[in-house]
ROLUM-413464 format. One record per atom (N, C-alpha, C): atom name; x, y, z. Coordinates in steps of 0.001 Angstrom, whole numbers, plus 500000, padded with zeros to 6 digits. Each point is the difference from the previous one (the first is absolute). Layout:
['CA',[X,Y,Z]];
...
***
This chain:
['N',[252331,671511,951788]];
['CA',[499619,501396,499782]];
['C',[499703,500223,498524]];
['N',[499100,500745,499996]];
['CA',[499764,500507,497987]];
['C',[501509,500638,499554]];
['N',[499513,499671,499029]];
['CA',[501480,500221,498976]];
['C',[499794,501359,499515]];
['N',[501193,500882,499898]];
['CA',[499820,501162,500125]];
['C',[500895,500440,498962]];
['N',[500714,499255,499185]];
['CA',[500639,500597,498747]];
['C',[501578,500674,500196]];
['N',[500407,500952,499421]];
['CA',[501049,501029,499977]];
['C',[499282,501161,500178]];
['N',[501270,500651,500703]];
['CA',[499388,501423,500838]];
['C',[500763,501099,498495]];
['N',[499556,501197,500532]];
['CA',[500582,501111,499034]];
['C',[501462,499725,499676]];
['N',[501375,499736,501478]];
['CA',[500819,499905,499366]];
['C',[500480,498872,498998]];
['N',[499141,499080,500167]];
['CA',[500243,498893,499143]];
['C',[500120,498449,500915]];
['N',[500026,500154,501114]];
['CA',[500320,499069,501065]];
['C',[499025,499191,500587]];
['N',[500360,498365,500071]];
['CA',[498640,499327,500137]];
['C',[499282,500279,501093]];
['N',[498886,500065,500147]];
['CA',[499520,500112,501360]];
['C',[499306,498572,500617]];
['N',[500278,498766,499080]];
['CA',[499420,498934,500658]];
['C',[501803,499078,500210]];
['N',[500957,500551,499720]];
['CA',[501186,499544,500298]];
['C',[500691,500742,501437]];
['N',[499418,498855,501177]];
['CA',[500534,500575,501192]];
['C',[499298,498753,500891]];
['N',[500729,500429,501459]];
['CA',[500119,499259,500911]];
['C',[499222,499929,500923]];
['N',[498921,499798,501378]];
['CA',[499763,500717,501068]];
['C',[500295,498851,501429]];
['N',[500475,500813,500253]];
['CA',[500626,499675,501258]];
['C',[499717,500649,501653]];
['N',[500271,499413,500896]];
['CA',[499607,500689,501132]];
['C',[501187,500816,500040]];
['N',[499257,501781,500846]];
['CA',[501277,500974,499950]];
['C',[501445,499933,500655]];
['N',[499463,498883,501712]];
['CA',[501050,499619,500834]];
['C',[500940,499242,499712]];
['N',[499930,498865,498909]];
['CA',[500164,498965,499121]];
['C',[501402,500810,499045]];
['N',[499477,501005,499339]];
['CA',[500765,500900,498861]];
['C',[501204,500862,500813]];
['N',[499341,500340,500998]];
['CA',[500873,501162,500888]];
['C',[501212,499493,500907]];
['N',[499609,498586,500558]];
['CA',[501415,499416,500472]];
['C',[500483,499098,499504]];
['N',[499964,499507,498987]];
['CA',[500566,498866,499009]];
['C',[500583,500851,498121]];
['N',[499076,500689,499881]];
['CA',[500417,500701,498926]];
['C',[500755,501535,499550]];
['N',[499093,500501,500824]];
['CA',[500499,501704,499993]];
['C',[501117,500020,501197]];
['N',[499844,499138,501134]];
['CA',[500371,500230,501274]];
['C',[500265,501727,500802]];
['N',[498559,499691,500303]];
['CA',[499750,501512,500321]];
['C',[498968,499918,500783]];
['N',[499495,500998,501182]];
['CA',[499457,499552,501151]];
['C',[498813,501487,499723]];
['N',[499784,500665,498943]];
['CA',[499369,500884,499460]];
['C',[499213,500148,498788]];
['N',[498819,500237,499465]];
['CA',[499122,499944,498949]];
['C',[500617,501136,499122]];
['N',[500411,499701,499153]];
['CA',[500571,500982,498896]];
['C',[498918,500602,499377]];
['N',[498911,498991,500132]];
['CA',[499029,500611,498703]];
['C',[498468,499642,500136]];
['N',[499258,501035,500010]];
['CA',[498353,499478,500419]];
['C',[499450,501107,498708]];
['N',[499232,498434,499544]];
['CA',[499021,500731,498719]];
['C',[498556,499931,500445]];
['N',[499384,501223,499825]];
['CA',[498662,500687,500618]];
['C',[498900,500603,499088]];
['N',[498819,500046,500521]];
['CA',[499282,499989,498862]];
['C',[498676,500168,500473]];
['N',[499643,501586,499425]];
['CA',[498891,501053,500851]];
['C',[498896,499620,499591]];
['N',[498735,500063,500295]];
['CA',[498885,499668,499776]];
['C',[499367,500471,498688]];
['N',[500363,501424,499653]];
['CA',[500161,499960,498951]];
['C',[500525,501404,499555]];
['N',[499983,499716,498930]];
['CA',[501489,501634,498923]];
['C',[499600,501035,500676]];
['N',[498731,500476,500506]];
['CA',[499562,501091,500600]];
['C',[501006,500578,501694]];
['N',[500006,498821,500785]];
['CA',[500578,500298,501127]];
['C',[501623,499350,500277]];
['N',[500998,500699,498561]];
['CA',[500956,499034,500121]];
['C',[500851,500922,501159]];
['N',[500097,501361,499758]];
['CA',[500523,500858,500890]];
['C',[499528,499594,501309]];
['N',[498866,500411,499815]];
['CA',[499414,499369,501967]];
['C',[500591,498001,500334]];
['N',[499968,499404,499529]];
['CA',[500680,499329,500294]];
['C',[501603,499697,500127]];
['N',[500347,501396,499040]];
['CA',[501753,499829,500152]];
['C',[500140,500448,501893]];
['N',[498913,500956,499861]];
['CA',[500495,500994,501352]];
['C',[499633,498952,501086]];
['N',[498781,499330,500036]];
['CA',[500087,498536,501249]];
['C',[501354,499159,500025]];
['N',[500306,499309,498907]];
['CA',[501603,499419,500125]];
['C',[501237,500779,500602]];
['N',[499672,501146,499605]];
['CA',[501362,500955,500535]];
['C',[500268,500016,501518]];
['N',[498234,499900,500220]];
['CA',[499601,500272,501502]];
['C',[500489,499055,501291]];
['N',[499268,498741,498834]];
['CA',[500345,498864,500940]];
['C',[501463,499514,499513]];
['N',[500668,499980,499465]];
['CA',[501649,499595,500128]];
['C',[500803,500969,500776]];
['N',[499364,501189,499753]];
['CA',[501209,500832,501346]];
['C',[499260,499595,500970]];
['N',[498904,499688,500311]];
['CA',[499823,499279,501731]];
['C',[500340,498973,500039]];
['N',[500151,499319,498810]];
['CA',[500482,498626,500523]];
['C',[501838,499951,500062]];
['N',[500506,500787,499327]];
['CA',[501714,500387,500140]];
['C',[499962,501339,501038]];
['N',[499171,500071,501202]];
['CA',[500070,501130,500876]];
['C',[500997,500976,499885]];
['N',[499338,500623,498558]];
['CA',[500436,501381,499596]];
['C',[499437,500626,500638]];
['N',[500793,501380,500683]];
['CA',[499382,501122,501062]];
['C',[499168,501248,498705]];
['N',[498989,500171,500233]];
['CA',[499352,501187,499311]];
['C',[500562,501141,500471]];
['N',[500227,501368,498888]];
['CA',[500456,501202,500073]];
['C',[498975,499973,501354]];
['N',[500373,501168,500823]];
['CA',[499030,501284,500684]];
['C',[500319,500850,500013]];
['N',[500016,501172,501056]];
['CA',[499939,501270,500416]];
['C',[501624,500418,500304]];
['N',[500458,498910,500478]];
['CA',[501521,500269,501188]];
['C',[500412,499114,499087]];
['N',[500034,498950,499544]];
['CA',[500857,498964,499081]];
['C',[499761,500002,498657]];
['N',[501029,499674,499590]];
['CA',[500166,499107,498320]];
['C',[499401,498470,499758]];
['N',[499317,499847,499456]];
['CA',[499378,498289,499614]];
['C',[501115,499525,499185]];
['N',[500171,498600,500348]];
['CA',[500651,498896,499072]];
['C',[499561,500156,498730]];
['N',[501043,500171,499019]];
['CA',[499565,499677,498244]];
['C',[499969,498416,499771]];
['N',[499085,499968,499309]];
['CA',[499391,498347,499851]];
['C',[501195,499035,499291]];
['N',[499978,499111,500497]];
['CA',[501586,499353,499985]];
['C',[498957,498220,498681]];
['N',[498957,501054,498976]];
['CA',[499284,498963,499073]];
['C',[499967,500545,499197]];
['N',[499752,499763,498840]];
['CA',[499442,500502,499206]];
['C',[498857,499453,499306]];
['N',[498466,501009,499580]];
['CA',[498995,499161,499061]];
['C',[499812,500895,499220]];
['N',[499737,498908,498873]];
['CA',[499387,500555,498612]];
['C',[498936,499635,499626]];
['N',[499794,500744,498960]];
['CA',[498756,499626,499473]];
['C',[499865,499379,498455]];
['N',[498993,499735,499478]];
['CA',[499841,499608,498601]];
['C',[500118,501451,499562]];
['N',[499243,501284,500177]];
['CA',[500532,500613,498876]];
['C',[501249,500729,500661]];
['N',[500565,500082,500563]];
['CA',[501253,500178,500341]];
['C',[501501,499202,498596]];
['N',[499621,498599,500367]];
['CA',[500623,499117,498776]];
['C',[499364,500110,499086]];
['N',[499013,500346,499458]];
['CA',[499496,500509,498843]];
['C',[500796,500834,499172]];
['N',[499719,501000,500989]];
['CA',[500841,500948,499907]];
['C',[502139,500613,499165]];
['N',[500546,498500,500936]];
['CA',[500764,500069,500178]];
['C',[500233,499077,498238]];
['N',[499261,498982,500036]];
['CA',[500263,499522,498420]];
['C',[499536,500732,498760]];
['N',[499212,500981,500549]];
['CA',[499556,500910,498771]];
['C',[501092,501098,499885]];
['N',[500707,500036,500645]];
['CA',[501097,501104,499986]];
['C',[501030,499672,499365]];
['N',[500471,498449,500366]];
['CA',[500761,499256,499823]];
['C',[500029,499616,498446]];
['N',[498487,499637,499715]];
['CA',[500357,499840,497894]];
['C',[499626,501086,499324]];
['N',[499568,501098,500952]];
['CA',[500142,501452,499268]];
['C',[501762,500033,499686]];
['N',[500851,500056,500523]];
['CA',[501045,499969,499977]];
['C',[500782,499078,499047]];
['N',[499191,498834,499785]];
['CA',[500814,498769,499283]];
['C',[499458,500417,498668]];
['N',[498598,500584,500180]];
['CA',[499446,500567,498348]];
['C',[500509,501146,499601]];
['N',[500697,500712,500797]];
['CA',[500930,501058,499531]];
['C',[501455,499458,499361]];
['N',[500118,499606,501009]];
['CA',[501181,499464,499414]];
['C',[500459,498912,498732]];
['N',[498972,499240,500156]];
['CA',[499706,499405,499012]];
['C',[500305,501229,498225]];
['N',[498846,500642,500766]];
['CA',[499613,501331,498842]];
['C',[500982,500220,499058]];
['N',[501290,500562,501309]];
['CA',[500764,500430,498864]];
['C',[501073,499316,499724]];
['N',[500364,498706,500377]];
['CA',[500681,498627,499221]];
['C',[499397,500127,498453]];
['N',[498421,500046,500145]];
['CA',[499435,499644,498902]];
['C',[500300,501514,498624]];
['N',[499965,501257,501115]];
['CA',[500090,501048,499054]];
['C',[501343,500315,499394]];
['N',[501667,499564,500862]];
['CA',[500802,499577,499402]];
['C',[500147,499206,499152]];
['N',[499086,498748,499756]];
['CA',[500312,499017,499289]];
['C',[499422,500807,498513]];
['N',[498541,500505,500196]];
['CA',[499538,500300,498537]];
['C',[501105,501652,499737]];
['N',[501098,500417,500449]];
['CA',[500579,501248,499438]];
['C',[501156,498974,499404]];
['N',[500764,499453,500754]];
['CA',[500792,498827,499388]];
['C',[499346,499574,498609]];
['N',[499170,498903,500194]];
['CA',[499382,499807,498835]];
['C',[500224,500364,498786]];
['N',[498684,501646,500552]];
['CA',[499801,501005,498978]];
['C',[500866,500662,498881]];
['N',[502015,499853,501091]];
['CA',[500951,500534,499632]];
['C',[500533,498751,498476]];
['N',[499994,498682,500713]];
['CA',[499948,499418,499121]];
['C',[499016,500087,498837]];
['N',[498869,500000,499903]];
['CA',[499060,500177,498837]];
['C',[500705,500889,499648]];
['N',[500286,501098,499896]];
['CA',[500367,501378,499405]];
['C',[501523,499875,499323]];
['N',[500549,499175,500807]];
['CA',[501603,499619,499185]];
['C',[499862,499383,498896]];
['N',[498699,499218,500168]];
['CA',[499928,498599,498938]];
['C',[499412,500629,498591]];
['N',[499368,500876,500863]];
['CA',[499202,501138,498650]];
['C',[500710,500808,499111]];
['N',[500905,500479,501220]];
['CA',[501292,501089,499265]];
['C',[501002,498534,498707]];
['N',[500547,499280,500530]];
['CA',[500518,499032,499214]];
['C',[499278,499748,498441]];
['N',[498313,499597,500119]];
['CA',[499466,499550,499034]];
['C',[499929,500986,499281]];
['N',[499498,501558,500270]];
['CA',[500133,501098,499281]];
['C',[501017,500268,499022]];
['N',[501460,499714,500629]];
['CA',[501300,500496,499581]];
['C',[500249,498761,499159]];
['N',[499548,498852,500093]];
['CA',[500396,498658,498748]];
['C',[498864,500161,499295]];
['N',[499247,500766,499852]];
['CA',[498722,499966,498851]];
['C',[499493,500913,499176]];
['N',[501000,501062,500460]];
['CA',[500085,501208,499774]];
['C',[500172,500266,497979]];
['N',[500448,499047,498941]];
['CA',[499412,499967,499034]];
['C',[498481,499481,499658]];
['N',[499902,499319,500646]];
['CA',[498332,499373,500137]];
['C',[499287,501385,500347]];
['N',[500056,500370,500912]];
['CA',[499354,500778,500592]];
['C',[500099,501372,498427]];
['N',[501026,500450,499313]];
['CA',[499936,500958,499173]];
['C',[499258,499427,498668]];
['N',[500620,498555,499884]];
['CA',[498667,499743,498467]];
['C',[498917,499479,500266]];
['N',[499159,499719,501372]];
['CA',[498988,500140,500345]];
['C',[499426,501908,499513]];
['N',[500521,500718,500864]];
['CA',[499428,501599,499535]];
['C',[500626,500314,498785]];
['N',[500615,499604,499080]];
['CA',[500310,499906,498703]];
['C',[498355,499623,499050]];
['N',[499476,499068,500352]];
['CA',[499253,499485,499311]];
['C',[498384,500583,500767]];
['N',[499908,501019,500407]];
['CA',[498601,500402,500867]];
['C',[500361,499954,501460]];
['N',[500653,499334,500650]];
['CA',[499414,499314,500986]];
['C',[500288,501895,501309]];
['N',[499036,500141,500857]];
['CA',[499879,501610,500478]];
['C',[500793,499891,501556]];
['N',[500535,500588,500322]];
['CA',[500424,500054,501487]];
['C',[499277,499706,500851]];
['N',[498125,499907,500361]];
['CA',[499606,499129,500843]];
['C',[500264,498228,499869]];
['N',[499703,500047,498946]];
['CA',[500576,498284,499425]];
['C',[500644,499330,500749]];
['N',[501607,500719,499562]];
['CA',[501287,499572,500485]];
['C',[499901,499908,501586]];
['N',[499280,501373,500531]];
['CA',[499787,500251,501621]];
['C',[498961,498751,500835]];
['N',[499455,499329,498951]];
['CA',[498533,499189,500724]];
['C',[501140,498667,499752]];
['N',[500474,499747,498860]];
['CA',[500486,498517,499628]];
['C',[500918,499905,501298]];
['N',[501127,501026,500727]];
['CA',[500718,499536,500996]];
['C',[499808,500206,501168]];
['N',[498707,500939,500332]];
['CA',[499194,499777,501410]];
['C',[499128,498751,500019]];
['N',[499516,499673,498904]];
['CA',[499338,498492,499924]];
['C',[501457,498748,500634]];
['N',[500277,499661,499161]];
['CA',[502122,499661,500240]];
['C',[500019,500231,502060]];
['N',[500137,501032,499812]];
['CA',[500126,500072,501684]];
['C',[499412,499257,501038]];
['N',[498663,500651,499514]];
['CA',[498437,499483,500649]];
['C',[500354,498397,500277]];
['N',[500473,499630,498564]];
['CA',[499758,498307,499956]];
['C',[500862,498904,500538]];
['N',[500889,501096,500600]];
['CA',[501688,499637,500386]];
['C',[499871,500005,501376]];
['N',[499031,501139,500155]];
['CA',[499666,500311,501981]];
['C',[499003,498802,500758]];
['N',[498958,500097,499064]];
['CA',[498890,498972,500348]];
['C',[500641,498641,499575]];
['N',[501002,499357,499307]];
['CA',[500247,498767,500059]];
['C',[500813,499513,500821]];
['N',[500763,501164,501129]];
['CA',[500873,499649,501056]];
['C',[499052,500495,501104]];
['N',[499133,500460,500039]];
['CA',[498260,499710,501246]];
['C',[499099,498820,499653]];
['N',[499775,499229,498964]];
['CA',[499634,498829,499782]];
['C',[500812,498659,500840]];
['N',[501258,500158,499344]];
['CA',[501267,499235,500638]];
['C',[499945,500337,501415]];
['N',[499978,501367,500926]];
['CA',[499974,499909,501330]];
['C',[499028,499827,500624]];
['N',[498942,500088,499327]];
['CA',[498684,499641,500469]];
['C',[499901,498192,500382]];
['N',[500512,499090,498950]];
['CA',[499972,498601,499701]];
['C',[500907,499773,501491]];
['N',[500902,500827,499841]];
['CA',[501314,499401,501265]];
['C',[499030,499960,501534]];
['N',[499570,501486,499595]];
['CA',[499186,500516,501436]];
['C',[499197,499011,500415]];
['N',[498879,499654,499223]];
['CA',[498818,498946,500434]];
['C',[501055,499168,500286]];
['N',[500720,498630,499463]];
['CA',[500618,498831,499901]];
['C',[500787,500092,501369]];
['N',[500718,501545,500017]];
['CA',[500634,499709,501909]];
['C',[498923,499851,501109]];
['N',[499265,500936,499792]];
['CA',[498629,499735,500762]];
['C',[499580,498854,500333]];
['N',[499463,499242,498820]];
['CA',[499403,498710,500072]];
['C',[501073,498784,500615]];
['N',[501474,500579,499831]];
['CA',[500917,498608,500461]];
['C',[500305,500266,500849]];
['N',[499818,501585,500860]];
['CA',[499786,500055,501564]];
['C',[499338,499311,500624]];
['N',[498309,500248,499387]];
['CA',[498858,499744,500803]];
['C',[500196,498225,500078]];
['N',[500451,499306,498704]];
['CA',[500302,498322,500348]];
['C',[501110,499665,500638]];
['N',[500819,500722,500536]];
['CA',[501499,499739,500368]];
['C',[499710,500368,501780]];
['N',[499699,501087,499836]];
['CA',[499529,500606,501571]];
['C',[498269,499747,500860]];
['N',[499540,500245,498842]];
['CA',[498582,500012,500533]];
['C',[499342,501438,500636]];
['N',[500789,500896,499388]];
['CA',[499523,501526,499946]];
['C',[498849,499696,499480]];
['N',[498507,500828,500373]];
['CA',[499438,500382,499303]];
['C',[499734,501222,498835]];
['N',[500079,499678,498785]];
['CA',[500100,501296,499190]];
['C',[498930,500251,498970]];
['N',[499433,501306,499570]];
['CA',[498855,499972,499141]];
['C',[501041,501592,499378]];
['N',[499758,499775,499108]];
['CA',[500371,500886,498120]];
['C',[498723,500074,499529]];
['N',[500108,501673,500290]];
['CA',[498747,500916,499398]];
['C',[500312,500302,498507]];
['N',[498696,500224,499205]];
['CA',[500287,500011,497960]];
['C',[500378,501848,500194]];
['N',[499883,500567,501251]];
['CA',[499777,501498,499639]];
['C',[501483,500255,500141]];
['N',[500923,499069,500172]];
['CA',[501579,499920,500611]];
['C',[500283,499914,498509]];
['N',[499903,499091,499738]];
['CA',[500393,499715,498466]];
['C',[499451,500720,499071]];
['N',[499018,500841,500173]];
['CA',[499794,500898,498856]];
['C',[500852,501656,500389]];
['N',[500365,499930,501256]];
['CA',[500533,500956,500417]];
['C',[501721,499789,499681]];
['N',[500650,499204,499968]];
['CA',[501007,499749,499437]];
['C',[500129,499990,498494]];
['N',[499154,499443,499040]];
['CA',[499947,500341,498884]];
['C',[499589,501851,499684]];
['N',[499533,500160,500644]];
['CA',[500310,501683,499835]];
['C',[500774,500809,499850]];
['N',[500917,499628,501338]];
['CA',[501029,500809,500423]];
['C',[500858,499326,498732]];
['N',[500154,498988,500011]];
['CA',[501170,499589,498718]];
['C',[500006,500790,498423]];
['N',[498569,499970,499530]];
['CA',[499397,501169,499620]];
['C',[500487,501013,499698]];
['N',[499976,500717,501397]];
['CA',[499984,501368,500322]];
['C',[501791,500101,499585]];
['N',[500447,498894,500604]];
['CA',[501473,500575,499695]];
['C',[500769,499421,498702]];
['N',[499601,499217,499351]];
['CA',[500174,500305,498624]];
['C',[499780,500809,499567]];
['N',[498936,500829,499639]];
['CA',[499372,501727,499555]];
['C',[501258,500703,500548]];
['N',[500253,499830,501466]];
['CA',[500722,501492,500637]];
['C',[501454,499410,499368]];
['N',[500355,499068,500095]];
['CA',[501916,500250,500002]];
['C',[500248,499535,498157]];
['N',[498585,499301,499682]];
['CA',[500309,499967,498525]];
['C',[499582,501282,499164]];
['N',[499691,500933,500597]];
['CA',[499482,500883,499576]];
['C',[501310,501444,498934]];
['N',[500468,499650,501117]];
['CA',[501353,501268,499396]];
['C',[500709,499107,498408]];
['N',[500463,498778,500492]];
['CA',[500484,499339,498747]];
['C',[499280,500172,498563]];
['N',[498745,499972,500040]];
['CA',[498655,499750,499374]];
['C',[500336,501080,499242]];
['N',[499928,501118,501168]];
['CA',[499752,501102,499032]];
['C',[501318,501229,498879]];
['N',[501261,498939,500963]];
['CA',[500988,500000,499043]];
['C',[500163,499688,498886]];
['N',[499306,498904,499678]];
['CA',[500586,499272,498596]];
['C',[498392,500386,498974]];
['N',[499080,500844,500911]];
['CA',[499033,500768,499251]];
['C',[500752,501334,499446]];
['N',[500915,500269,500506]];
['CA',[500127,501358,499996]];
['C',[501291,499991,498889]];
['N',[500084,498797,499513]];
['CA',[501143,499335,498606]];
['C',[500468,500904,499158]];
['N',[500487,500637,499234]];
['CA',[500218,500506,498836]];
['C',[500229,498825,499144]];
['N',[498558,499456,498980]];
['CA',[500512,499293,498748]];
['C',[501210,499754,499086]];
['N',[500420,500913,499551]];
['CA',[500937,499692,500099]];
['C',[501038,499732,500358]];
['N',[500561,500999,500677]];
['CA',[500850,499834,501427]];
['C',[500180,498030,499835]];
['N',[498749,499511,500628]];
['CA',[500167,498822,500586]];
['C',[499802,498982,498867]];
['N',[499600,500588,498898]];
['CA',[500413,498916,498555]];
['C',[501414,499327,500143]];
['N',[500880,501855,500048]];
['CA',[501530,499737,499789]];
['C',[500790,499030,501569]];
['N',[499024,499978,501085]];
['CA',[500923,499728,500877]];
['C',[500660,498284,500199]];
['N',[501231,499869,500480]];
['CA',[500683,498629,499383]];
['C',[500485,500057,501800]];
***
C-alpha cells in the first residue's frame, strides 16, 4: 500500500496490521460481533444522506421495530459518527487545553512579574546613593525612570530567550524521542518576546518610578 506518513494525532499510519475480520474476532478480541465499521460517502456533499442509509440498514439488519401510530420504535442499540462530528469534538477539546493552557501561562507571567518587581524593589533600595549622586550631578527623573525599566525590560526578555531555547529543544527531543510531528511558528516567538516586554514595562514600572521620584539628597545620605 502507499505510504501514508503520520496522521494529525501524530500516529503512524503505515504502522499496522491487516488481517481477516473472522481471524481477529475469534482468536483476538474473542467476540462474535463487529465493534467497528469505517465508511466512506461518495463525497463531503452527501455525508448526512449517507449517515441516514447506514442508520437504515443496521436497524434492519439488528431488527429494530420502527416508531408508528400505536407503538414506540426501538432506540438504536449503535452508534455513528461522523468526521465533522470528531472534528468537532477535537476542536472543543484543544479549545479547552488552549484555555487552560492560557492561564498556567497567565499565572506564570504574574508570578514572574511579581518576581521582576521584588528584584527591582531590592536594586532600588541598595542603590539608592547611586541613584541620588546620579541626580546630584544632572541626571533628571526620566533618566533614573528609563535606566530601570530598561534593567527590567532586560531581566524579562532574558528569562523569554532562556524559555524560548528550553521550549524549541523539548520540542525537538520530543519529535526525535517520540516521533511527534512538530512545526514552531517565528510569529510564536515574536509573540513571546512581547509579552515579556510588556511585563517588564508593567511590574517594572512602579519600582522605576520610585527611585525617579528620589529626593537627592535624601538618598545621598541613605546608609
Amino acid at each position: 500500500m502507499k505510504k501514508k506518513g503520520y496522521n494529525t494525532m501524530g500516529m503512524d499510519q503505515d504502522d499496522y496490521v491487516l488481517a481477516p475480520y473472522t481471524s481477529v474476532m475469534k482468536r483476538i478480541l474473542a467476540q462474535d460481533y463487529l465493534s467497528q465499521i469505517i465508511a466512506s460517502a461518495v463525497t463531503e456533499g452527501v455525508t448526512e444522506q449517507a449517515t441516514a442509509e447506514m442508520t437504515s440498514i443496521l436497524r434492519r439488519t439488528h431488527k429494530l421495530k420502527d416508531a408508528t401510530d400505536t407503538t414506540e420504535g426501538d432506540s438504536d442499540d449503535f452508534n455513528i459518527r461522523s468526521q465533522e462530528e470528531l472534528s468537532s469534538m477535537m476542536n472543543s477539546t484543544t479549545n479547552m487545553l488552549t484555555i487552560l493552557l492560557g492561564c498556567v501561562a497567565g499565572i506564570s507571567l504574574i508570578v514572574g512579574g511579581i518576581g521582576i518587581m521584588n528584584i527591582m524593589y531590592v536594586s532600588v533600595t541598595e542603590r539608592t546613593r547611586e541613584i541620588g549622586l546620579r541626580m546630584s550631578v544632572g541626571a533628571r527623573g526620566i533618566d533614573i525612570l528609563s535606566q530601570f525599566l530598561i534593567e527590567a525590560i532586560l531581566l524579562s526578555v532574558t528569562g523569554g530567550i532562556i524559555g524560548v531555547l528550553l521550549g524549541v529543544s523539548a520540542a525537538y527531543g520530543i519529535n526525535i524521542a517520540a516521533h511527534w510531528p512538530i512545526e514552531i511558528q517565528l510569529w510564536t516567538i515574536i509573540m513571546s518576546f512581547a509579552v515579556c516586554t510588556f511585563t517588564g514595562v508593567f511590574f517594572g514600572w512602579y519600582p522605576a518610578k520610585k527611585a525617579a521620584q528620589l529626593d537627592p539628597i535624601e538618598a545621598i545620605r541613605y546608609e
